[in-house]
Biopython code that builds the backbone (N, CA, C, O; Angstrom):
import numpy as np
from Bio.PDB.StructureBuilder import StructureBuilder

atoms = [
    (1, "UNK", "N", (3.695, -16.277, -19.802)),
    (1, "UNK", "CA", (3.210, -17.211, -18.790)),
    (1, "UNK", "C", (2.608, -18.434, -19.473)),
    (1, "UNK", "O", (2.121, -18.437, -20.603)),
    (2, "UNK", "N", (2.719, -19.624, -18.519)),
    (2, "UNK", "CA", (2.209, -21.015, -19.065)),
    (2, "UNK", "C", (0.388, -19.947, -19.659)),
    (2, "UNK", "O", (-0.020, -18.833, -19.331)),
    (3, "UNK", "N", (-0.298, -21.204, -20.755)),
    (3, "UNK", "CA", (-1.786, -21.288, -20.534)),
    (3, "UNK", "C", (-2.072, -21.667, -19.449)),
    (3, "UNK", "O", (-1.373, -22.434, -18.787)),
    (4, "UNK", "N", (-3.448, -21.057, -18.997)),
    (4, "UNK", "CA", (-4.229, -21.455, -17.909)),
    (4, "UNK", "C", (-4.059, -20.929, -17.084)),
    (4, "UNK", "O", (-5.027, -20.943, -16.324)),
    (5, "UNK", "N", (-2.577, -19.939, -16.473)),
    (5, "UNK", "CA", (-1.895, -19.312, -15.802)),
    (5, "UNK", "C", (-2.636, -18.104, -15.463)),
    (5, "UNK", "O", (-2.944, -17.531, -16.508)),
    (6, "UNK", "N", (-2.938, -17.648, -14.706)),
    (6, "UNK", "CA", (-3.917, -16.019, -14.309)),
    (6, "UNK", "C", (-2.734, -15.563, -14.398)),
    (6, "UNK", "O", (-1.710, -16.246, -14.421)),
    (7, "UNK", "N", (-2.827, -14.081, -14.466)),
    (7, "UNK", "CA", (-1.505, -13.435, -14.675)),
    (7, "UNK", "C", (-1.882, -12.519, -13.471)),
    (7, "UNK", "O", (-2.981, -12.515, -12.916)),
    (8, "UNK", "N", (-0.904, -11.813, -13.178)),
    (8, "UNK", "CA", (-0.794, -11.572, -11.449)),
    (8, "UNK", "C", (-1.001, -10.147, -11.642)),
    (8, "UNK", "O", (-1.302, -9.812, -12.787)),
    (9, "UNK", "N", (-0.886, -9.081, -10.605)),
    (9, "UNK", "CA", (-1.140, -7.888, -10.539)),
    (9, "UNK", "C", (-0.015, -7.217, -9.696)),
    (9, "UNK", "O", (-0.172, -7.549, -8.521)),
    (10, "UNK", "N", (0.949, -6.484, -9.837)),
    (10, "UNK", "CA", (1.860, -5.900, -9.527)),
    (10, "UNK", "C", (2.090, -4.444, -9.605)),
    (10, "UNK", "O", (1.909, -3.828, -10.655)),
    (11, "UNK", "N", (2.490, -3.877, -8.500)),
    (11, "UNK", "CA", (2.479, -2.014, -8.491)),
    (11, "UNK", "C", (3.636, -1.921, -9.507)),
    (11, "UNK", "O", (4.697, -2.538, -9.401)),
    (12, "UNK", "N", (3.350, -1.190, -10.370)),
    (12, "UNK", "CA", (4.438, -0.166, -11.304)),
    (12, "UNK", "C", (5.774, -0.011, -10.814)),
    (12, "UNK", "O", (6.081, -0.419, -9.693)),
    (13, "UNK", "N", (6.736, 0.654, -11.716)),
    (13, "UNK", "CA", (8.211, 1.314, -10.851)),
    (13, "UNK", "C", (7.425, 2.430, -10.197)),
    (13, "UNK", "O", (7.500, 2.622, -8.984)),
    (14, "UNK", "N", (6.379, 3.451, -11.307)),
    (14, "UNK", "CA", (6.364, 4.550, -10.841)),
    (14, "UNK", "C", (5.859, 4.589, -9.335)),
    (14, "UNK", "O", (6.233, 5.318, -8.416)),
    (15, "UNK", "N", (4.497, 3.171, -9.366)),
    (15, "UNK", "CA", (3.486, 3.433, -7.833)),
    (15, "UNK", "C", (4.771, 3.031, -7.107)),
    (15, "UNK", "O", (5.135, 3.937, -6.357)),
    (16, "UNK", "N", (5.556, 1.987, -7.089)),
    (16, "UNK", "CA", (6.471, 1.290, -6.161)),
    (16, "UNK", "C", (7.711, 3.031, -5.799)),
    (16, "UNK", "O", (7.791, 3.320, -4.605)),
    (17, "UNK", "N", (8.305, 3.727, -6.542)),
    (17, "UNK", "CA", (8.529, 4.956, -5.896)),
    (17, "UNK", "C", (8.152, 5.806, -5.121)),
    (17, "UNK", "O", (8.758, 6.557, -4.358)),
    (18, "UNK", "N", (6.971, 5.638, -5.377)),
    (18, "UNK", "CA", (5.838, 7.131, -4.572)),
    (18, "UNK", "C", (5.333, 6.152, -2.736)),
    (18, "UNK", "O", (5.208, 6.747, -1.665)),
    (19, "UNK", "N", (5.162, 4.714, -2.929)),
    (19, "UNK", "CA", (5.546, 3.871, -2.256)),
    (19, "UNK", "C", (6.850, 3.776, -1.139)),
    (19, "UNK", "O", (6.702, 3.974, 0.067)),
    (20, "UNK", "N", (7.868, 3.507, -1.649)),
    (20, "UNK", "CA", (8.845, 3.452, -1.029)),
    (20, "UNK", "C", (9.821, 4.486, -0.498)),
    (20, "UNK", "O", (10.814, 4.328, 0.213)),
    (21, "UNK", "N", (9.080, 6.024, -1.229)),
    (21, "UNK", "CA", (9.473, 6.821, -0.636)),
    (21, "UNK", "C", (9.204, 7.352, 1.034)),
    (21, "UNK", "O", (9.904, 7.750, 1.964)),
    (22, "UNK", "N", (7.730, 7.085, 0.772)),
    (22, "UNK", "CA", (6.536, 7.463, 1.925)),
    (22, "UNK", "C", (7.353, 6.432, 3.183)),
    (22, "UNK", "O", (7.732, 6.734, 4.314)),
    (23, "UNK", "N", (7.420, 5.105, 2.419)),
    (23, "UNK", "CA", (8.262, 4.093, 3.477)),
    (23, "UNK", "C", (9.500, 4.942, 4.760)),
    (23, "UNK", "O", (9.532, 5.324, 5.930)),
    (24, "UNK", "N", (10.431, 4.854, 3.426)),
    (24, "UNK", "CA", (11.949, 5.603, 3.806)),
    (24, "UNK", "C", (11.315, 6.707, 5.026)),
    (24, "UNK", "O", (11.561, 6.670, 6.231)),
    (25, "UNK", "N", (10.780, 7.295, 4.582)),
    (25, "UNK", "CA", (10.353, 8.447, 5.182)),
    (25, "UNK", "C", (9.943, 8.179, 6.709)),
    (25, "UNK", "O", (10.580, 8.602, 7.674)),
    (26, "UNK", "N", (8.413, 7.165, 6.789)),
    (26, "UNK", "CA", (7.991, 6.727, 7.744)),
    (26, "UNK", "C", (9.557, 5.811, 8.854)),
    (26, "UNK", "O", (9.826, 5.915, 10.050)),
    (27, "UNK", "N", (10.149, 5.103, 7.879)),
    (27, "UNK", "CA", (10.977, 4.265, 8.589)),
    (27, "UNK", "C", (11.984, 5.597, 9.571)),
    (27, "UNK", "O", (11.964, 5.764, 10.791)),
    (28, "UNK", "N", (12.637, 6.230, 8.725)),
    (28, "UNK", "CA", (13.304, 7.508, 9.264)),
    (28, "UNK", "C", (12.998, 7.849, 10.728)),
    (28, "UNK", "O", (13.749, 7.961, 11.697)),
    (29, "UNK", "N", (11.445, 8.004, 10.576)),
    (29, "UNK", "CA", (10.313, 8.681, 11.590)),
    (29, "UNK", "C", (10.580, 7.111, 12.409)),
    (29, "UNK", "O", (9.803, 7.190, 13.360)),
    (30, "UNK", "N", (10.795, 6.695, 12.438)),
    (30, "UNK", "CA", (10.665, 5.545, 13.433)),
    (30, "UNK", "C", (9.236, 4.684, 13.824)),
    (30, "UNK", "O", (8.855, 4.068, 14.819)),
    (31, "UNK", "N", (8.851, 4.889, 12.922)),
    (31, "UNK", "CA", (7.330, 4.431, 12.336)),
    (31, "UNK", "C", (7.359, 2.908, 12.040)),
    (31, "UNK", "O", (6.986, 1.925, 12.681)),
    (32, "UNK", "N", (8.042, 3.114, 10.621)),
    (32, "UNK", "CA", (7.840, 1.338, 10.529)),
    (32, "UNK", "C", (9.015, 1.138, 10.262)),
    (32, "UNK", "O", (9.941, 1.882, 9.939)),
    (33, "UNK", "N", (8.862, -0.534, 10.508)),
    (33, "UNK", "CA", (10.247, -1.198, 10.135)),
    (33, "UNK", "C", (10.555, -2.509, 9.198)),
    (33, "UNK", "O", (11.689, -2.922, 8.956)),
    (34, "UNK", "N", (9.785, -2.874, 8.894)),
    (34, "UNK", "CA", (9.383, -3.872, 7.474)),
    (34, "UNK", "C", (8.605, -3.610, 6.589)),
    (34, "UNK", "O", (7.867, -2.650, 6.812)),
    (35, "UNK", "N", (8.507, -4.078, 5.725)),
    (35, "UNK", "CA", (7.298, -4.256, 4.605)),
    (35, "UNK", "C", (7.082, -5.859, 3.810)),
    (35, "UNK", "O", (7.736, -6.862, 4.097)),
    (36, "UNK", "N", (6.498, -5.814, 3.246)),
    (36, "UNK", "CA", (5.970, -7.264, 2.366)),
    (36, "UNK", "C", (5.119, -6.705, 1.041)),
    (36, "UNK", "O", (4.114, -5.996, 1.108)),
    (37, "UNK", "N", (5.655, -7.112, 0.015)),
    (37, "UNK", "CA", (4.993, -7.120, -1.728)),
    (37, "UNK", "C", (4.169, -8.512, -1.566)),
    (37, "UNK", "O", (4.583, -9.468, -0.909)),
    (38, "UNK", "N", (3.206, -8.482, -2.116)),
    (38, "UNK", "CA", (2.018, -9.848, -2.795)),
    (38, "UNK", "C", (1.513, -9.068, -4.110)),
    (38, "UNK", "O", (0.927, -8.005, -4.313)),
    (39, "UNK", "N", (2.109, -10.285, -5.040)),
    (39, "UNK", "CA", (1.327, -9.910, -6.135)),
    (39, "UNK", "C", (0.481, -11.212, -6.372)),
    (39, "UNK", "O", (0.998, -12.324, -6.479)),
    (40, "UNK", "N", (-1.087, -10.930, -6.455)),
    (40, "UNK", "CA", (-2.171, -11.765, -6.687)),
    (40, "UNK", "C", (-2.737, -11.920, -7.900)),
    (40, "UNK", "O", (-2.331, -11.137, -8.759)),
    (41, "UNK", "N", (-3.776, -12.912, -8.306)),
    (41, "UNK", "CA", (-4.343, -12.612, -9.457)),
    (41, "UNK", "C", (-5.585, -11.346, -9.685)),
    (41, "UNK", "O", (-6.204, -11.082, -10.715)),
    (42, "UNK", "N", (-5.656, -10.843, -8.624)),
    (42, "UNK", "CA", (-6.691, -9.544, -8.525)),
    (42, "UNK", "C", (-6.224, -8.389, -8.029)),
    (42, "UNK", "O", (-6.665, -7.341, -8.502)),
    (43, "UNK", "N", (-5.073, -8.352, -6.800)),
    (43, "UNK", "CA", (-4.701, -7.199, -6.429)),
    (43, "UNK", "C", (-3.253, -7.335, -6.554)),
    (43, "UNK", "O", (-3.009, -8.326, -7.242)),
    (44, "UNK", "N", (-1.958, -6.604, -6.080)),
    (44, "UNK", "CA", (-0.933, -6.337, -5.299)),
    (44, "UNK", "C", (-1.149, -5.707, -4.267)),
    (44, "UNK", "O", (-2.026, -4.845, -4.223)),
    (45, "UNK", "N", (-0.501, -5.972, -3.390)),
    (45, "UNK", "CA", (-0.652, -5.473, -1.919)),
    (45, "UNK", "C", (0.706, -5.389, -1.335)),
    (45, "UNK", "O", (1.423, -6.375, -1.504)),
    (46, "UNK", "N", (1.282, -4.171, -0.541)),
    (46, "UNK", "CA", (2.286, -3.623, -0.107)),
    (46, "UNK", "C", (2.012, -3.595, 1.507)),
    (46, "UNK", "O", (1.338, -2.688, 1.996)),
    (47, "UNK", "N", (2.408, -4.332, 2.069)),
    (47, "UNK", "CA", (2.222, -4.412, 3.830)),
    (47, "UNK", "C", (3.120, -3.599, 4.759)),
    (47, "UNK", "O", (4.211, -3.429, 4.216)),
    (48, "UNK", "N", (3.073, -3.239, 5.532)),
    (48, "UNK", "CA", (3.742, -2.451, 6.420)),
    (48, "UNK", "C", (3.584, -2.619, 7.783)),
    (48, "UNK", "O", (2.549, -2.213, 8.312)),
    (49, "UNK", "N", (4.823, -3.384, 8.712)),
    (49, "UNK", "CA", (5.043, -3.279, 9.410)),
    (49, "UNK", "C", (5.965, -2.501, 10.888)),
    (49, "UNK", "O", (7.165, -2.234, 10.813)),
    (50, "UNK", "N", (5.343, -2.307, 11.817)),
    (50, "UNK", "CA", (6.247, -2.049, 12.810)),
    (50, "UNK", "C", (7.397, -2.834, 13.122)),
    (50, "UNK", "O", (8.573, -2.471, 13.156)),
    (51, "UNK", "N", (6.608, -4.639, 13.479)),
    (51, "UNK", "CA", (7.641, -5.547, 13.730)),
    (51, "UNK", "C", (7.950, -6.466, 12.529)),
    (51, "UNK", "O", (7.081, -6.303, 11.672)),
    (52, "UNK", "N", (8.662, -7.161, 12.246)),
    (52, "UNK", "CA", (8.454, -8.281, 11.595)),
    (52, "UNK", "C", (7.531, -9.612, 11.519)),
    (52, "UNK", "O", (7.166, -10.503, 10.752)),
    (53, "UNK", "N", (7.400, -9.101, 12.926)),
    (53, "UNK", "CA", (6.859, -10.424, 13.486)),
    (53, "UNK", "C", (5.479, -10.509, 13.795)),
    (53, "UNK", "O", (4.793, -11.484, 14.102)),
    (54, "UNK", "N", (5.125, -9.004, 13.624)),
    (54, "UNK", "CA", (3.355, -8.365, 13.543)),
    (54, "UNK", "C", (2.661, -8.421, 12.561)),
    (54, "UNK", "O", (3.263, -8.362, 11.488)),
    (55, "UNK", "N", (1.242, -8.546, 12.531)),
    (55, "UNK", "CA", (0.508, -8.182, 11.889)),
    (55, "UNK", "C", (0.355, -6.967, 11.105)),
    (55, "UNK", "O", (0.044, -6.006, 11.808)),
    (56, "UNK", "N", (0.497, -6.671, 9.667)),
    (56, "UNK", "CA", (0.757, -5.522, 9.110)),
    (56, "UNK", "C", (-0.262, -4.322, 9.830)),
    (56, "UNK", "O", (-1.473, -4.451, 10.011)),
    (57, "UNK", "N", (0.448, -3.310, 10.130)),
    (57, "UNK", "CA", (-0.296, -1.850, 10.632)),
    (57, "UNK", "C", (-1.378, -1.383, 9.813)),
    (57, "UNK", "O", (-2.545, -1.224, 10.171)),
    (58, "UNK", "N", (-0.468, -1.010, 7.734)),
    (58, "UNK", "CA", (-1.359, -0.875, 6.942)),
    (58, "UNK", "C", (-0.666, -1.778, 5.547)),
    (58, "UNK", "O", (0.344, -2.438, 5.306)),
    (59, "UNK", "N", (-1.539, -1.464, 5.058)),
    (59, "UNK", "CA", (-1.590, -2.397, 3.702)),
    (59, "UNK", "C", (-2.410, -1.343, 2.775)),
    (59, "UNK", "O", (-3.513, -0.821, 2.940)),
    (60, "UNK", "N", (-1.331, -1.217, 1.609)),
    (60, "UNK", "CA", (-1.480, -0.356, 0.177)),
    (60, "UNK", "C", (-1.901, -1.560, -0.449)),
    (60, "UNK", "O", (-1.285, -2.624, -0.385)),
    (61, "UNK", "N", (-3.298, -1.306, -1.247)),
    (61, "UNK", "CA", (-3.598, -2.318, -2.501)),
    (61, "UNK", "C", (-4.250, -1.487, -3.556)),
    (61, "UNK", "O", (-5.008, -0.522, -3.656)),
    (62, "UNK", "N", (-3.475, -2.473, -4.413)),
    (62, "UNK", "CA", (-3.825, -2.246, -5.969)),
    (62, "UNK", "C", (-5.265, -3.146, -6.206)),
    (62, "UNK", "O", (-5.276, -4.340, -5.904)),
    (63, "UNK", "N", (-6.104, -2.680, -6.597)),
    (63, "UNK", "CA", (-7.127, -3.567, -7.294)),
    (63, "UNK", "C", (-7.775, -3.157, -9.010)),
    (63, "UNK", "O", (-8.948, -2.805, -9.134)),
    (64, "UNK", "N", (-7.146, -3.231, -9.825)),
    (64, "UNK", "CA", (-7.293, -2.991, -11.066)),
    (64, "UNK", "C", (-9.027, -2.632, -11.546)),
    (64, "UNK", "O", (-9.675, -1.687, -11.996)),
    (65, "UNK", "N", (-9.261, -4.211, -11.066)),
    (65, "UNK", "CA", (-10.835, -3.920, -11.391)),
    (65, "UNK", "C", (-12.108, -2.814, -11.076)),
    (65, "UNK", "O", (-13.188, -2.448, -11.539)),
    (66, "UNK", "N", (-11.234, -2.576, -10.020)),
    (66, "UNK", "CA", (-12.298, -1.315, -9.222)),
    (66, "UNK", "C", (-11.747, 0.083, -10.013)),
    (66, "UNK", "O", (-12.359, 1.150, -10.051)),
    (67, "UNK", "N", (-10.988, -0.083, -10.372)),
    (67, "UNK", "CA", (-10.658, 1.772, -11.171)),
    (67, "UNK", "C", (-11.330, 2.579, -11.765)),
    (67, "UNK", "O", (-11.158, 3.797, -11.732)),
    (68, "UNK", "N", (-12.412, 1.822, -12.547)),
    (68, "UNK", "CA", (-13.370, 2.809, -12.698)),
    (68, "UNK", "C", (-14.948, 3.056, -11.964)),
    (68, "UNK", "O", (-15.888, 3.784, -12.284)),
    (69, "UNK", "N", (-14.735, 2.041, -10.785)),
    (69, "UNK", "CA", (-15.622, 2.687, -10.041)),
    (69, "UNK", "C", (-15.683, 3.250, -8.804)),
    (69, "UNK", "O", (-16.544, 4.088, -8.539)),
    (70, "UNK", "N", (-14.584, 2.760, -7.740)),
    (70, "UNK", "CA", (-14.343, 3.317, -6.382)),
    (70, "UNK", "C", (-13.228, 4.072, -6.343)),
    (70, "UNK", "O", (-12.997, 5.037, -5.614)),
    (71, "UNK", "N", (-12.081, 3.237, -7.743)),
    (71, "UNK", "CA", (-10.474, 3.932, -7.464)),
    (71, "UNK", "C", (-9.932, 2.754, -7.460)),
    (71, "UNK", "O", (-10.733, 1.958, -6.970)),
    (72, "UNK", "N", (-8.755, 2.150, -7.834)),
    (72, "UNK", "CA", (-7.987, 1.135, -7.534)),
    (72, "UNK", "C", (-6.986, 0.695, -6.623)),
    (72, "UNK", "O", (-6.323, -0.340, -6.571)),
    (73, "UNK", "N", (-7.045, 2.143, -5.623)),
    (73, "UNK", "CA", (-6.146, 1.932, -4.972)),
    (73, "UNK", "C", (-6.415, 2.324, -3.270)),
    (73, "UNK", "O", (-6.543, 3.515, -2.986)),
    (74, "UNK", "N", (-6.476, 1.500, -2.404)),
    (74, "UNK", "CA", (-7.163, 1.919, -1.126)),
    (74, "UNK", "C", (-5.841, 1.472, -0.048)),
    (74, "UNK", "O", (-5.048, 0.567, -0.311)),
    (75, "UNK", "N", (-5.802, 2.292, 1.176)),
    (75, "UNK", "CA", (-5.090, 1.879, 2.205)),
    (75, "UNK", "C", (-6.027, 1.179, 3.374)),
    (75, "UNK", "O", (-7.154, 1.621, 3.597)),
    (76, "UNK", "N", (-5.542, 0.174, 4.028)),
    (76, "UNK", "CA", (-6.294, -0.690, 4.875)),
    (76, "UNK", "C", (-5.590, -0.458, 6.458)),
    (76, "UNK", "O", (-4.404, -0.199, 6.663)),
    (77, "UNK", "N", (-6.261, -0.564, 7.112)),
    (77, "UNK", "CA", (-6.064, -0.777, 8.747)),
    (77, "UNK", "C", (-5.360, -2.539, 9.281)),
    (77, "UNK", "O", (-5.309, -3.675, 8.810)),
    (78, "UNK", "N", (-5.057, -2.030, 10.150)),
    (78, "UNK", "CA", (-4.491, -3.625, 10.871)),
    (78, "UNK", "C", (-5.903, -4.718, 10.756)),
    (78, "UNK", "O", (-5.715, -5.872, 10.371)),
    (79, "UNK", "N", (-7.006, -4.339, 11.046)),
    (79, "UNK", "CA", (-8.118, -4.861, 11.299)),
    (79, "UNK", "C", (-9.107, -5.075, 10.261)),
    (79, "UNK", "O", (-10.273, -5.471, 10.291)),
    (80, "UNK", "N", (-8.162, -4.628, 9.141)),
    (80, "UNK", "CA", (-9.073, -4.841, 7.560)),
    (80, "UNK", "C", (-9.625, -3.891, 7.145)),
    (80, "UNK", "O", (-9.948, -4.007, 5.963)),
    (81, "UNK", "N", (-9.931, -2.811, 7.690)),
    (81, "UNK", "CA", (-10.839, -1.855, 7.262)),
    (81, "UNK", "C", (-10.065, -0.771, 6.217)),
    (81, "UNK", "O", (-8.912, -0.342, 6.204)),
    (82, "UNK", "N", (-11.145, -0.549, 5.414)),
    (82, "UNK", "CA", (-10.623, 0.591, 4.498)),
    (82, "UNK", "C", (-10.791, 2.374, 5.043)),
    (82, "UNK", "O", (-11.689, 3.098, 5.473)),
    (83, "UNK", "N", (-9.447, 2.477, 4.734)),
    (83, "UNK", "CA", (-9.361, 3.905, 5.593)),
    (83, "UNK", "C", (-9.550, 5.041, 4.607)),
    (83, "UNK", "O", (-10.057, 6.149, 4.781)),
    (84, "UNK", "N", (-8.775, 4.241, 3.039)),
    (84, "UNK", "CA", (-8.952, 5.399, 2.115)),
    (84, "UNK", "C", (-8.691, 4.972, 0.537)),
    (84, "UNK", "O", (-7.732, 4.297, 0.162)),
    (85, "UNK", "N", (-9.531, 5.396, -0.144)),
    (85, "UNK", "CA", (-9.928, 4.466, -1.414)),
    (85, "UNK", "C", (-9.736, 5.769, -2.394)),
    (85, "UNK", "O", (-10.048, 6.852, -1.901)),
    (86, "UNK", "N", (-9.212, 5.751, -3.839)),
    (86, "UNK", "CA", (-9.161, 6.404, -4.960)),
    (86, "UNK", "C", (-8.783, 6.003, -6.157)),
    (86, "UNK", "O", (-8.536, 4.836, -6.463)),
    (87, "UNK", "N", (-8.702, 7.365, -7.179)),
    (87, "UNK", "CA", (-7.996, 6.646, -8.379)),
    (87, "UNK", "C", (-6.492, 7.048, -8.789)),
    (87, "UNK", "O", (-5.852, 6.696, -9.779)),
    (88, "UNK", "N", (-6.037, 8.092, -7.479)),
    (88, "UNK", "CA", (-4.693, 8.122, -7.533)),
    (88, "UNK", "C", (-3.733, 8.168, -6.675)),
    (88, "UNK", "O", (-3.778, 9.145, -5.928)),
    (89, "UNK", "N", (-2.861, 7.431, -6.520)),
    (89, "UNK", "CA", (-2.168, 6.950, -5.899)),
    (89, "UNK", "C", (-1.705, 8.235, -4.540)),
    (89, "UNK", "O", (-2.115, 8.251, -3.379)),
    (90, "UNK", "N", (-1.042, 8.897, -5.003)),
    (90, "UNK", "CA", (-0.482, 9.720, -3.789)),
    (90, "UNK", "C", (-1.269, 10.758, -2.887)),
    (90, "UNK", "O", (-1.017, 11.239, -1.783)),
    (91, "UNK", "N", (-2.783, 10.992, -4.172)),
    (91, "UNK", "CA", (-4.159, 10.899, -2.977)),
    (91, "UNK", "C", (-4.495, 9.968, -2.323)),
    (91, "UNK", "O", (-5.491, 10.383, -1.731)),
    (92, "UNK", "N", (-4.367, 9.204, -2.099)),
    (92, "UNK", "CA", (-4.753, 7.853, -1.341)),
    (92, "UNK", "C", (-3.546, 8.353, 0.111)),
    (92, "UNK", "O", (-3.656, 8.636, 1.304)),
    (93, "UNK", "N", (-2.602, 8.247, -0.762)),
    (93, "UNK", "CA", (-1.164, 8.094, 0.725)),
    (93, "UNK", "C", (-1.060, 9.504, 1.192)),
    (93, "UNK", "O", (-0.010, 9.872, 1.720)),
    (94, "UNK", "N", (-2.074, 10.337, 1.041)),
    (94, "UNK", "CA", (-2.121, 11.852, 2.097)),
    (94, "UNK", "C", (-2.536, 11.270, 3.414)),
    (94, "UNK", "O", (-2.114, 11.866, 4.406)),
    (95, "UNK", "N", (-3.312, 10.176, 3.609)),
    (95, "UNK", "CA", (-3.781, 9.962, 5.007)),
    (95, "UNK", "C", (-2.564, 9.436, 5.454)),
    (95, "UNK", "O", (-2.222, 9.934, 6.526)),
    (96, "UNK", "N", (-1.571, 8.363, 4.876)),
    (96, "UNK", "CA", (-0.608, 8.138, 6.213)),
    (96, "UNK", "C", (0.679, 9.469, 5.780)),
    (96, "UNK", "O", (1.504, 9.609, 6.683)),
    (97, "UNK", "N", (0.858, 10.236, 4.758)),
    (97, "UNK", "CA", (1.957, 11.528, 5.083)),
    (97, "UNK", "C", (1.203, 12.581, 6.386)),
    (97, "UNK", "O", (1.909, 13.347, 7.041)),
    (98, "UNK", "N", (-0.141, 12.475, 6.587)),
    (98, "UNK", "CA", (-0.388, 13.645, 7.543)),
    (98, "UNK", "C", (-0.436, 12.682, 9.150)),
    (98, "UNK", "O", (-0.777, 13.237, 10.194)),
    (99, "UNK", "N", (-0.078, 11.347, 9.098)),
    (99, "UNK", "CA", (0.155, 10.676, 9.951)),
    (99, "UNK", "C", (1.790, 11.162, 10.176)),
    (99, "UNK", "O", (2.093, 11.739, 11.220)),
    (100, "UNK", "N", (2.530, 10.961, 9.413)),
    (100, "UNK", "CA", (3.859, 11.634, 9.388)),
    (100, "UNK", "C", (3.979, 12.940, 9.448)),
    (100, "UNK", "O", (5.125, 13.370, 9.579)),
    (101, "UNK", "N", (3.253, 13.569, 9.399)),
    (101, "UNK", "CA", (3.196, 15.384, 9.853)),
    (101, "UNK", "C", (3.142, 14.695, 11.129)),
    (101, "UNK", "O", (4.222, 14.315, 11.581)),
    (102, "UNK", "N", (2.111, 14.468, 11.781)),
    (102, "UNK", "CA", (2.337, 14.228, 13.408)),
    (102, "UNK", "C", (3.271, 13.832, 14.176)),
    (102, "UNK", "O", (3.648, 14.226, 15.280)),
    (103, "UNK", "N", (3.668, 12.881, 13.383)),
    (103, "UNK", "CA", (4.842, 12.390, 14.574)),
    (103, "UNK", "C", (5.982, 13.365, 14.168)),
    (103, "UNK", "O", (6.762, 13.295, 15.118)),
    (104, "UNK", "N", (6.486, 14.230, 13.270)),
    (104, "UNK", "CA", (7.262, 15.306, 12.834)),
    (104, "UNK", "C", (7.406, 16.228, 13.788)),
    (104, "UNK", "O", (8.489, 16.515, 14.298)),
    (105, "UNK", "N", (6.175, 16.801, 14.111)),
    (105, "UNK", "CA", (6.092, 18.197, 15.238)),
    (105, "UNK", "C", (5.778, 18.058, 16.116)),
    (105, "UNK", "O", (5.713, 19.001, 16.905)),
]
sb = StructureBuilder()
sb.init_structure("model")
sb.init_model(0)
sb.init_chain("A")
sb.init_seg("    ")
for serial, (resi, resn, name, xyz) in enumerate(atoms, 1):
    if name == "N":
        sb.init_residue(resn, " ", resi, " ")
    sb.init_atom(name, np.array(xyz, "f"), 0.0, 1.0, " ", f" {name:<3s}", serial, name[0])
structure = sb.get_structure()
C-alpha cells in the first residue's frame, strides 16, 4: 500500500467459509437474500440482508483491536445493538444457527 495509507481489515478465507456457509444455509431457509463485505481501517463487516433494498437484519464484525479484551468478533441487530460478542468465530454465529434451528422445525 501507498505511505500514509491505513491498511484495512478484512475476514480471512477461513472466517469468510464458516461465514458463507451459515449464509447458504440461512438463504436455503429462506431467511436471507443478500449480503455486503466492508473492509475498514478498524473493522470488516459482513451485512445481511432479507431485501436488497433493506437495512441489514445482522451484521458480522471483525474488530481486531478488541481481541484481547471483549473478543473480536460480535454479531449486531438491525438497530445496532450487540447481540453477541467473542473470541471465536463460530461461537459468536451459534446465536443466528439456533435462529436456523427454528425456522427448521
Amino acid at each position: 500500500m501507498a505511505r500514509g495509507t491505513p491498511e484495512k481489515v478484512f475476514f480471512d478465507r477461513r472466517e469468510l467459509q464458516v461465514i458463507l456457509h451459515l449464509y447458504g444455509r440461512m438463504v436455503q431457509a429462506g431467511e436471507w437474500r443478500d449480503y455486503a463485505i466492508d473492509g475498514l481501517s478498524d473493522r470488516a463487516i459482513f451485512s445481511v440482508f432479507r431485501r436488497a433494498s433493506e437495512m441489514p437484519v445482522f451484521c458480522i464484525v471483525k474488530q481486531p483491536k478488541l481481541a484481547s479484551r471483549q473478543g473480536q468478533y460480535a454479531i449486531t441487530g438491525s438497530g445496532g445493538q450487540i447481540l453477541k460478542r467473542g473470541r471465536e468465530l463460530p461461537q459468536v454465529l451459534r446465536i443466528l444457527e439456533r435462529k436456523l434451528l427454528k425456522l427448521v422445525t
